[in-house]
SELUMNU-431161 format. One record per residue: residue number from 1; x, y, z of N, C-alpha, C, O, CB in turn. Coordinates in nm, 4 decimals. Glycine has a CB too. Layout:
<rs>
[NUM; [X; Y; Z]; [X; Y; Z]; [X; Y; Z]; [X; Y; Z]; [X; Y; Z]]
...
</rs>
This chain:
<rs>
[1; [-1.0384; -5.9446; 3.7303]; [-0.8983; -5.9542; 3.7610]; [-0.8798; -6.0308; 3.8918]; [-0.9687; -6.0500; 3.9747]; [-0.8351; -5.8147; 3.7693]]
[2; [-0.7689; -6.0669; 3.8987]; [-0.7751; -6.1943; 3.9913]; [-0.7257; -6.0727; 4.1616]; [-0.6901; -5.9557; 4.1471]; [-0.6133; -6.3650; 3.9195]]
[3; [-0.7355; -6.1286; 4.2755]; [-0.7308; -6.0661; 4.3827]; [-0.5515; -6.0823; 4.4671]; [-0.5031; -6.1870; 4.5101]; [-0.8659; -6.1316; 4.4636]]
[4; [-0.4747; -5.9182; 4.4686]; [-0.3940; -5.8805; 4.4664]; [-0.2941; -5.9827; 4.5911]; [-0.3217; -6.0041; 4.7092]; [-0.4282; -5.7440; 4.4677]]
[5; [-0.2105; -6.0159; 4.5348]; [-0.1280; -6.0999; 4.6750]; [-0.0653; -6.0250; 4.7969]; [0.0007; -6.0656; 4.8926]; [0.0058; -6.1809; 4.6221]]
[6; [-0.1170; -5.8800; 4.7532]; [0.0315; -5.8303; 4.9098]; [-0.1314; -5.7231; 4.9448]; [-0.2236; -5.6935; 4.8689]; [0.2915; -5.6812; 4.8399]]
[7; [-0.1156; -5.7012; 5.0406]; [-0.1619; -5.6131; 5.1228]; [-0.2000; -5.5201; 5.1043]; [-0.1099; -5.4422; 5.0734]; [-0.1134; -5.5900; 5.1850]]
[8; [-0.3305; -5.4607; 5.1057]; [-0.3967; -5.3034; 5.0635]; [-0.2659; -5.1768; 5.1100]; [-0.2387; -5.0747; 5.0468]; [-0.5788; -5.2683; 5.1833]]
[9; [-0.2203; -5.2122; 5.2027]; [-0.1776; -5.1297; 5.3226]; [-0.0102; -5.1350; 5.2225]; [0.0265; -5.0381; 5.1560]; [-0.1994; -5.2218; 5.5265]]
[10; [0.0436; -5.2221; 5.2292]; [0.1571; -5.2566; 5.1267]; [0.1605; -5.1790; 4.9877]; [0.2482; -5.1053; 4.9427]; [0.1453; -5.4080; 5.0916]]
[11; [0.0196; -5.2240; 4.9251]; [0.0087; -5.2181; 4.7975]; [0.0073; -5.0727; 4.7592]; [0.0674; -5.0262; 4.6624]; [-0.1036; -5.2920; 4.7549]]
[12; [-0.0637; -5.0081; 4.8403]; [-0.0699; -4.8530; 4.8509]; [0.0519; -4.7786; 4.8833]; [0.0690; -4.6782; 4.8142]; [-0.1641; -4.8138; 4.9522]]
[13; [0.1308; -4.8010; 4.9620]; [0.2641; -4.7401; 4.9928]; [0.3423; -4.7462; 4.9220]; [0.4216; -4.6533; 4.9067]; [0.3217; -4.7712; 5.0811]]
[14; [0.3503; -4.9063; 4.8237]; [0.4535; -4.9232; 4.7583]; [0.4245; -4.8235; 4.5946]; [0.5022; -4.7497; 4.5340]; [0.4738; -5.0962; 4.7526]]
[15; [0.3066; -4.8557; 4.5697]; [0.2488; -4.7637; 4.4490]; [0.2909; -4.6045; 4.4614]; [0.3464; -4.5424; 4.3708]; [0.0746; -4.7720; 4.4500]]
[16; [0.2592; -4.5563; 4.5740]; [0.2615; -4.4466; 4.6354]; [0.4302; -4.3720; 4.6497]; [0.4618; -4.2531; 4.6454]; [0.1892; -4.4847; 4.7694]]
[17; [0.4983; -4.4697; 4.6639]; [0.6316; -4.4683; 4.6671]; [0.6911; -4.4518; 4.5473]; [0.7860; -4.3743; 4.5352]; [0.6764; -4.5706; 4.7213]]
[18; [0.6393; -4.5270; 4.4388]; [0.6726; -4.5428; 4.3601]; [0.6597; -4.3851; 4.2453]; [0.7481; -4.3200; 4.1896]; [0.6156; -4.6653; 4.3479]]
[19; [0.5029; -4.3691; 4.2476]; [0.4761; -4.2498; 4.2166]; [0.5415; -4.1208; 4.2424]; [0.5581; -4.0294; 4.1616]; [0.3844; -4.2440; 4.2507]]
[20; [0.5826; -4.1263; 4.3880]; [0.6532; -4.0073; 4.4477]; [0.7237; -3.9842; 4.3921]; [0.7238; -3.8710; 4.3436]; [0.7017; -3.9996; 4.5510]]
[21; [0.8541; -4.0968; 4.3556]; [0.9790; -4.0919; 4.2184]; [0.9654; -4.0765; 4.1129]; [1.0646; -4.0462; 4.0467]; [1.0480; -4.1853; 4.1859]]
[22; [0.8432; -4.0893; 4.0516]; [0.8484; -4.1087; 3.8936]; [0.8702; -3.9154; 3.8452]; [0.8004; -3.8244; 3.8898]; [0.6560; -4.2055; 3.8218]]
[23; [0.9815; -3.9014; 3.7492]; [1.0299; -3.8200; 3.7059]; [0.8848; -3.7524; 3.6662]; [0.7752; -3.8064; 3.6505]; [1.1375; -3.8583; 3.6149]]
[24; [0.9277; -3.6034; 3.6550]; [0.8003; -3.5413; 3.5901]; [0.6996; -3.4936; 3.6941]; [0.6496; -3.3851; 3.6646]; [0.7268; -3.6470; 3.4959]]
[25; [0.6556; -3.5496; 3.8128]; [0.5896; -3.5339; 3.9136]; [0.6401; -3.4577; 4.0385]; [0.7565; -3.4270; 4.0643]; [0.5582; -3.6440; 3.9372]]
[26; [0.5085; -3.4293; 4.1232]; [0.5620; -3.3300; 4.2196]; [0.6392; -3.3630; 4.3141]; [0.7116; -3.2946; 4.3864]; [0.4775; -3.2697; 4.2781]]
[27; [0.6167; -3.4881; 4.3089]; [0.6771; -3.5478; 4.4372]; [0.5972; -3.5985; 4.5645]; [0.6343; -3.6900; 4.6381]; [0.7610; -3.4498; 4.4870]]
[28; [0.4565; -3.5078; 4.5811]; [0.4331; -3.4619; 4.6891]; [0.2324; -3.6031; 4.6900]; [0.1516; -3.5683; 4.6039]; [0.4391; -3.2333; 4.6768]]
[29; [0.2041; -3.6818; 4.7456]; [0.1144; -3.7743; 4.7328]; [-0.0221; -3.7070; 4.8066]; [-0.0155; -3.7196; 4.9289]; [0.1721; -3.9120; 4.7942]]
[30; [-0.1235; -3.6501; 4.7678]; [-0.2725; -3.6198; 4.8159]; [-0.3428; -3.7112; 4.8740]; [-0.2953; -3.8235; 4.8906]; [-0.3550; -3.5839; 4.7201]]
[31; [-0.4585; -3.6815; 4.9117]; [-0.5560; -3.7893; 4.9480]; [-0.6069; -3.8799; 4.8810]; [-0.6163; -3.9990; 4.9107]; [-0.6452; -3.7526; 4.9853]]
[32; [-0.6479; -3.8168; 4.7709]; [-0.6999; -3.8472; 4.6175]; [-0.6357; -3.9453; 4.5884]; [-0.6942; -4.0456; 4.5474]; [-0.6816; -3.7452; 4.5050]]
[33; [-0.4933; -3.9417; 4.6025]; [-0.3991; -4.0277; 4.5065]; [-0.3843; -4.1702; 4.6237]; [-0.3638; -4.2824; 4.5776]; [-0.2150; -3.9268; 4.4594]]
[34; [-0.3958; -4.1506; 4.7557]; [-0.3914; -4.2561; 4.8047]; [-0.5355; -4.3485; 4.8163]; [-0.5403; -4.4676; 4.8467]; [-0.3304; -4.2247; 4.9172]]
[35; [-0.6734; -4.2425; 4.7770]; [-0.8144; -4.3718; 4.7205]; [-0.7644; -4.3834; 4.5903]; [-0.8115; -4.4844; 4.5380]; [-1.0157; -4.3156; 4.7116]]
[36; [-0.6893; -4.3228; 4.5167]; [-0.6797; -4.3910; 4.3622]; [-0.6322; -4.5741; 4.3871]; [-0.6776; -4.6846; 4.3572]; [-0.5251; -4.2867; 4.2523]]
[37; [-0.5144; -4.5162; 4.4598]; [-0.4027; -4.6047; 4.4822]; [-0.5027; -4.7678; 4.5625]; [-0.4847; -4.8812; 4.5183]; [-0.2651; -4.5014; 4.6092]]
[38; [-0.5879; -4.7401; 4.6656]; [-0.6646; -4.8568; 4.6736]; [-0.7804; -4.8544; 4.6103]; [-0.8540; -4.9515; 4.6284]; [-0.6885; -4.8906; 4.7923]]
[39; [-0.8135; -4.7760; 4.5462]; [-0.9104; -4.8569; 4.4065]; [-0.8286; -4.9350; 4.3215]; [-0.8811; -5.0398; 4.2840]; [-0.9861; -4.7461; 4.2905]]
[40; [-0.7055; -4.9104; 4.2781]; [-0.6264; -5.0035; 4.2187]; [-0.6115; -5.0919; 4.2677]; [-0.6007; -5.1766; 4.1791]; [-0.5323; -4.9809; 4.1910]]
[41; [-0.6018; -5.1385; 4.3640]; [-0.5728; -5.2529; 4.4548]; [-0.6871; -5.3423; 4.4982]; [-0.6764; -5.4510; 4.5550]; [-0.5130; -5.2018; 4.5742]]
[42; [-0.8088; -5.2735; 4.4592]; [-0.9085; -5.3271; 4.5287]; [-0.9453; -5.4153; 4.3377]; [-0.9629; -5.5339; 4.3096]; [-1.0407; -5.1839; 4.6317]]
[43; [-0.9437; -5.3156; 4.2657]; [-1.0106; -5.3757; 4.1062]; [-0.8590; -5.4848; 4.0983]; [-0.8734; -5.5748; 4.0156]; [-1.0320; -5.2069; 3.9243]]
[44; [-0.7484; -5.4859; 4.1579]; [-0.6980; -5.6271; 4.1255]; [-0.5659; -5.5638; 4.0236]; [-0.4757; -5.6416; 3.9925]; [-0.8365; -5.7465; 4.0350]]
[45; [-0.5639; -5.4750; 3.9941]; [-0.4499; -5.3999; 3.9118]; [-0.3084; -5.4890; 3.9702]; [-0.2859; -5.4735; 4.0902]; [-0.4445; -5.2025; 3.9548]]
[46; [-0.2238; -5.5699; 3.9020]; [-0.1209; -5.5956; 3.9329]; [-0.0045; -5.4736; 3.9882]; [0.0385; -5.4145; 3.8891]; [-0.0951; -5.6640; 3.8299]]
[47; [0.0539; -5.4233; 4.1106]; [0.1654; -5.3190; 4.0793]; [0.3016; -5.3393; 3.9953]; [0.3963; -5.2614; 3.9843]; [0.2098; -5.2784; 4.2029]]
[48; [0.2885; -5.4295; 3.9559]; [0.3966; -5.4292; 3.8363]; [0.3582; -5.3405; 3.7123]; [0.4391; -5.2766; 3.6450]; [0.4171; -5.5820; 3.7795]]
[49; [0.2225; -5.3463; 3.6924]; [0.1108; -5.2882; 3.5500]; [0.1297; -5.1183; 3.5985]; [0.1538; -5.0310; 3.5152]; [-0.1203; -5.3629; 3.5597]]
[50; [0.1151; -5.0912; 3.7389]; [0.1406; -4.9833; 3.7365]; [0.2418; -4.9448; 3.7628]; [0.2195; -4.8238; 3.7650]; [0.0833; -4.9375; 3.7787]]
[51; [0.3808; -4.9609; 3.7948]; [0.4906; -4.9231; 3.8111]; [0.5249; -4.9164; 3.6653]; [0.5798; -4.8142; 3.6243]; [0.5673; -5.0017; 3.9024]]
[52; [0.4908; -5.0419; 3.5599]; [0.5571; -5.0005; 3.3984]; [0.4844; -4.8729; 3.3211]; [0.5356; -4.7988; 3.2372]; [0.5324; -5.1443; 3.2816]]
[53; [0.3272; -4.8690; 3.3834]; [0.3052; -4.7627; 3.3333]; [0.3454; -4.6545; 3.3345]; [0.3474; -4.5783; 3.2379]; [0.2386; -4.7492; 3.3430]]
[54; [0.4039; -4.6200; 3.5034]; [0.4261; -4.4631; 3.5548]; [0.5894; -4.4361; 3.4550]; [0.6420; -4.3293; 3.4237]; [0.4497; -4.4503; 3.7837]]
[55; [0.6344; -4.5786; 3.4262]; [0.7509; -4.5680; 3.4117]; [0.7516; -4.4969; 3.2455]; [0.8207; -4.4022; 3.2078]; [0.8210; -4.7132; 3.4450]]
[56; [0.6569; -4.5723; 3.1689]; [0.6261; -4.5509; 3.0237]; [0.5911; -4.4058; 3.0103]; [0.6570; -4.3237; 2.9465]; [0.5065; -4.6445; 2.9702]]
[57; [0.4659; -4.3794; 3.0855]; [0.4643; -4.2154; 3.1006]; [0.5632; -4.1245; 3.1164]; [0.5705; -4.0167; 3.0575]; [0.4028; -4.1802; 3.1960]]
[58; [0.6444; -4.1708; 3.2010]; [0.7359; -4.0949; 3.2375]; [0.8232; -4.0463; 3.0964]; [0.8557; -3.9327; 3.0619]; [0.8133; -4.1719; 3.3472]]
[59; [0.8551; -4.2200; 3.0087]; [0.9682; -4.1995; 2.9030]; [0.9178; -4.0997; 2.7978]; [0.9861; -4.0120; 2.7449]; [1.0108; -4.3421; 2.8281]]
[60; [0.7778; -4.1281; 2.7733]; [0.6704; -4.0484; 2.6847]; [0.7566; -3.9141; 2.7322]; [0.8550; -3.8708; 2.6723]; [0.4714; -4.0609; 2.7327]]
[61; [0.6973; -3.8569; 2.8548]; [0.6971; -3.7087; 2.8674]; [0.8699; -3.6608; 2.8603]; [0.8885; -3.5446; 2.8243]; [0.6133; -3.6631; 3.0276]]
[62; [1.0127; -3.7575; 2.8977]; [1.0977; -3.6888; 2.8585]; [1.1894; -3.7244; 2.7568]; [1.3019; -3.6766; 2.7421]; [1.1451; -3.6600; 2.9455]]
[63; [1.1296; -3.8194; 2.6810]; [1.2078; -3.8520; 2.5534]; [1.1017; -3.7649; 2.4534]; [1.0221; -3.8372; 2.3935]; [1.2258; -4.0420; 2.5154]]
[64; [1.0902; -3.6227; 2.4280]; [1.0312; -3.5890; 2.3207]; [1.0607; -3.5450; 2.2403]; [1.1646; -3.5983; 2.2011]; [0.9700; -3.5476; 2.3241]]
[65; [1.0139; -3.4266; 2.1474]; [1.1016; -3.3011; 2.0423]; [1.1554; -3.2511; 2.1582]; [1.1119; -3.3077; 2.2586]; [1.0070; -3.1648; 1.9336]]
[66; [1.2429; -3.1557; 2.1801]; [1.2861; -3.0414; 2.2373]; [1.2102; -2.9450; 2.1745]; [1.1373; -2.8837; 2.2525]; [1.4257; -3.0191; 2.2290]]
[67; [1.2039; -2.9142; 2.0680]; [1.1276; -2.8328; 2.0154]; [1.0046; -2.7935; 2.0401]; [0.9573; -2.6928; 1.9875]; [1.1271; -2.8564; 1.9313]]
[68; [0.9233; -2.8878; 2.1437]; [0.7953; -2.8924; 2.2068]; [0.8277; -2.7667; 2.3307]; [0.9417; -2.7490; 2.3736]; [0.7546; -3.0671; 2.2685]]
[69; [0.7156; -2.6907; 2.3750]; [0.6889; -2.6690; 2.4690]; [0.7197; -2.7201; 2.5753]; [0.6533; -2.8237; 2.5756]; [0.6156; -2.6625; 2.4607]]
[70; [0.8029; -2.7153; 2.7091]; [0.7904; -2.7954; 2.8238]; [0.6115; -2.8447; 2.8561]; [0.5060; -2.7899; 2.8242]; [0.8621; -2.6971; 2.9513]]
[71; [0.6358; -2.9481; 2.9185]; [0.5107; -3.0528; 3.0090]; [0.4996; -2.9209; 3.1067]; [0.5763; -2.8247; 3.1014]; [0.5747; -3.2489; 3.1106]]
[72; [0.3963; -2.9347; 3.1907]; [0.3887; -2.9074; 3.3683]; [0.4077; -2.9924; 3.4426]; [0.3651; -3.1026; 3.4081]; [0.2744; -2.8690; 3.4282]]
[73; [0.4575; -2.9852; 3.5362]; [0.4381; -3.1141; 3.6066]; [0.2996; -3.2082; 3.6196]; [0.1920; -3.1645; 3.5787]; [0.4731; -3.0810; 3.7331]]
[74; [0.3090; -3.3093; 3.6656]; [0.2099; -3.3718; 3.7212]; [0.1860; -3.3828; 3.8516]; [0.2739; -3.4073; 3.9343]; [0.2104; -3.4689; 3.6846]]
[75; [0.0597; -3.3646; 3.8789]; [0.0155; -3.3314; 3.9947]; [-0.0650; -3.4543; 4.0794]; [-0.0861; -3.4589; 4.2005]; [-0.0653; -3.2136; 3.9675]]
[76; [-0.0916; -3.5236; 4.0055]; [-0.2124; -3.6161; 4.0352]; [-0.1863; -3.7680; 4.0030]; [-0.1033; -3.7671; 3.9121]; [-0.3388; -3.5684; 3.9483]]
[77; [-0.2257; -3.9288; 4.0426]; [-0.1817; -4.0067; 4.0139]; [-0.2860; -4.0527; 3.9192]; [-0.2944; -4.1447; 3.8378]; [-0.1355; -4.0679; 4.1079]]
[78; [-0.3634; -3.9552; 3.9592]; [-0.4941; -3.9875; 3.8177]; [-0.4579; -3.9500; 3.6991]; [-0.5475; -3.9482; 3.6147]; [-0.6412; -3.9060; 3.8232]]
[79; [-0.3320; -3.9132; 3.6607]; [-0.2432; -3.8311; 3.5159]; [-0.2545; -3.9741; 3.4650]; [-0.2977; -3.9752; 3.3497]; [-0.0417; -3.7430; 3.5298]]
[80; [-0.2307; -4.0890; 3.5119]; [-0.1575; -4.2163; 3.4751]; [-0.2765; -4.3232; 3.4242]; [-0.2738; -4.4154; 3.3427]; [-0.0665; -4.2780; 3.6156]]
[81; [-0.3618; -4.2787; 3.4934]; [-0.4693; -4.3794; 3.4821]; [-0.4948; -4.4519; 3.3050]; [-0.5026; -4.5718; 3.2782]; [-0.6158; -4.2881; 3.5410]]
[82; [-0.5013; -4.3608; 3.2286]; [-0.4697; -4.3719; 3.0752]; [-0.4167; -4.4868; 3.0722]; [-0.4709; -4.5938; 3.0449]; [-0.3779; -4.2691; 3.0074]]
[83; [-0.2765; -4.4596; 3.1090]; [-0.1621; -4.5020; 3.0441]; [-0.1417; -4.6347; 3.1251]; [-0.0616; -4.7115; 3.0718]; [-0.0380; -4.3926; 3.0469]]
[84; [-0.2159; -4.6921; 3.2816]; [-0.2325; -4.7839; 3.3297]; [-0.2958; -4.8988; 3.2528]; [-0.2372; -5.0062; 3.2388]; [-0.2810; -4.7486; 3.4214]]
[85; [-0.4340; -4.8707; 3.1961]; [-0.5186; -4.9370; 3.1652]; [-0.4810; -5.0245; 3.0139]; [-0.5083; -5.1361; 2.9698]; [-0.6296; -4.8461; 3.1718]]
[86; [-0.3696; -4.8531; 2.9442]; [-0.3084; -4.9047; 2.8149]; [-0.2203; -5.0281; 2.8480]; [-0.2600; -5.1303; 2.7921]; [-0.2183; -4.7889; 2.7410]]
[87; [-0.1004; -5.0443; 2.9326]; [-0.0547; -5.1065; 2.9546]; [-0.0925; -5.2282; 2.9995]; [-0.0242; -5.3258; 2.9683]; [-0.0077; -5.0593; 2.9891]]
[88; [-0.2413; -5.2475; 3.1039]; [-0.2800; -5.3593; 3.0851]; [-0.3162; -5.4547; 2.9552]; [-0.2890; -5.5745; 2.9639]; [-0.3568; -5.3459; 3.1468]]
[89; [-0.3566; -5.4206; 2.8753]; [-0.4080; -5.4468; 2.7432]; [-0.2845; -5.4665; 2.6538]; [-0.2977; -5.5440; 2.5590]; [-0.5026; -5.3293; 2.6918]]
[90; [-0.1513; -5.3981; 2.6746]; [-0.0541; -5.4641; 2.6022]; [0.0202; -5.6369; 2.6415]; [0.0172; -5.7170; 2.7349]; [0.0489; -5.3547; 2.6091]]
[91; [0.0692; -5.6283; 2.5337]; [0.1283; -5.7823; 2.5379]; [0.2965; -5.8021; 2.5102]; [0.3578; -5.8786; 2.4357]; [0.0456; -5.8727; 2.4112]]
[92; [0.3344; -5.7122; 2.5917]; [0.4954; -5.6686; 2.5780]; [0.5324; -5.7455; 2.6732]; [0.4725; -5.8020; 2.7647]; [0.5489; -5.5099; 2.6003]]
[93; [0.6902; -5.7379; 2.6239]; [0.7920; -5.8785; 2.7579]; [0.8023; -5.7049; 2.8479]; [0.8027; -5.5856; 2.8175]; [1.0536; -6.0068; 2.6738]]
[94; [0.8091; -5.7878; 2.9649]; [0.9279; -5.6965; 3.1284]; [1.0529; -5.6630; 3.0527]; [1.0849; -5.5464; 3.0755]; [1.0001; -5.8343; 3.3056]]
[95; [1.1301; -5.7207; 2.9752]; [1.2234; -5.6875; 2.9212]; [1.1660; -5.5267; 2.8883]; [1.2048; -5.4471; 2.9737]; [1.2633; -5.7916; 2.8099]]
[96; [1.1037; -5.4824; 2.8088]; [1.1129; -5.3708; 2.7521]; [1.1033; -5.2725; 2.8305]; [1.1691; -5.1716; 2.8052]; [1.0398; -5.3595; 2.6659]]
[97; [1.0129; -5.2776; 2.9536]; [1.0170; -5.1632; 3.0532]; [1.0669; -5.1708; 3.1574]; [1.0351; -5.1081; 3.2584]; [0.9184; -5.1205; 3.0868]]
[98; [1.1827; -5.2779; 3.1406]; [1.2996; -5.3020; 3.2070]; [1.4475; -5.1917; 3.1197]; [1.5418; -5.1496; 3.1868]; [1.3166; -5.4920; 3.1959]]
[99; [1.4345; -5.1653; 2.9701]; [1.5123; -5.0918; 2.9155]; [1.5039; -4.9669; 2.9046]; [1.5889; -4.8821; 2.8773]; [1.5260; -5.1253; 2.8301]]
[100; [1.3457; -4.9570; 2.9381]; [1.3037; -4.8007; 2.9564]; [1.3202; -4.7400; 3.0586]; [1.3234; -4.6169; 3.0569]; [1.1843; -4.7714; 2.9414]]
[101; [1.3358; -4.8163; 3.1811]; [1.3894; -4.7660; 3.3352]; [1.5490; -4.7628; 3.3157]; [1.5978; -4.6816; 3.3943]; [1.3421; -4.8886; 3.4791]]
[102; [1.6151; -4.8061; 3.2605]; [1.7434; -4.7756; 3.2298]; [1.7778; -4.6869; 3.1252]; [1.8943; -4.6735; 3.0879]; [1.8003; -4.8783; 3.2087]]
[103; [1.7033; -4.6390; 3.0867]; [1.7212; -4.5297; 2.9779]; [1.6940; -4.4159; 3.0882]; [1.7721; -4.3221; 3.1041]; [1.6037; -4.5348; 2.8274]]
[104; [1.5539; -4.4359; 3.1769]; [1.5442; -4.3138; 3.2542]; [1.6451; -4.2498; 3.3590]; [1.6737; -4.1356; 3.3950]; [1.4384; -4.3305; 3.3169]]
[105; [1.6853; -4.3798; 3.3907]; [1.8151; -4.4213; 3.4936]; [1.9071; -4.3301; 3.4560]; [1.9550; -4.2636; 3.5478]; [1.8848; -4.5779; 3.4812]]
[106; [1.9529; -4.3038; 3.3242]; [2.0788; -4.2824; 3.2859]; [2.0608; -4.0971; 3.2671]; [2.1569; -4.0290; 3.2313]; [2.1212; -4.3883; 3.1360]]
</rs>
């Protein structure tokens, strides 16, 4: 993967930031989650790849049955990692997880 344009120091806060918001989660960022956050940065992970992911996860966990059991929260930014890697490997427009943040939005 090619080598990240903004700043370890950037790249981590903004991820980190980002995470803090994503619905479903504690809110609250560990240690853990800030070496996750520059191993991502260091393997070259675009933060766009992970902001659509946290975002996709997110729609996953509250667009479901009702009929399901509640989720627990998430605790960890390692919950995402899955759903990071999936998203690299897809071949979807920004459009779409541009409609899914406005679905969450709403």
């Amino acid at each position: 993967m090619a080598v990240n344009p903004v700043s370890r120091e950037q790249y981590v806060r903004k991820l980190l930031d980002t995470y803090r918001r994503t619905p479903g989660t504690t809110g609250i960022v560990r240690r853990a989650d800030r070496l996750l956050a520059a191993q991502l940065h260091q393997r070259g992970v675009p933060l766009s790849v992970v902001e659509n992911a946290l975002v996709l996860a997110a729609a996953r966990r509250l667009f479901r049955p009702a009929t399901l059991p509640p989720l627990t929260t998430v605790r960890s930014l390692a919950y995402f990692l899955p759903v990071i890697d999936e998203v690299l490997e897809l071949k979807i427009s920004d459009d779409y997880f541009q409609h899914i943040r406005h679905r969450l939005q709403r």
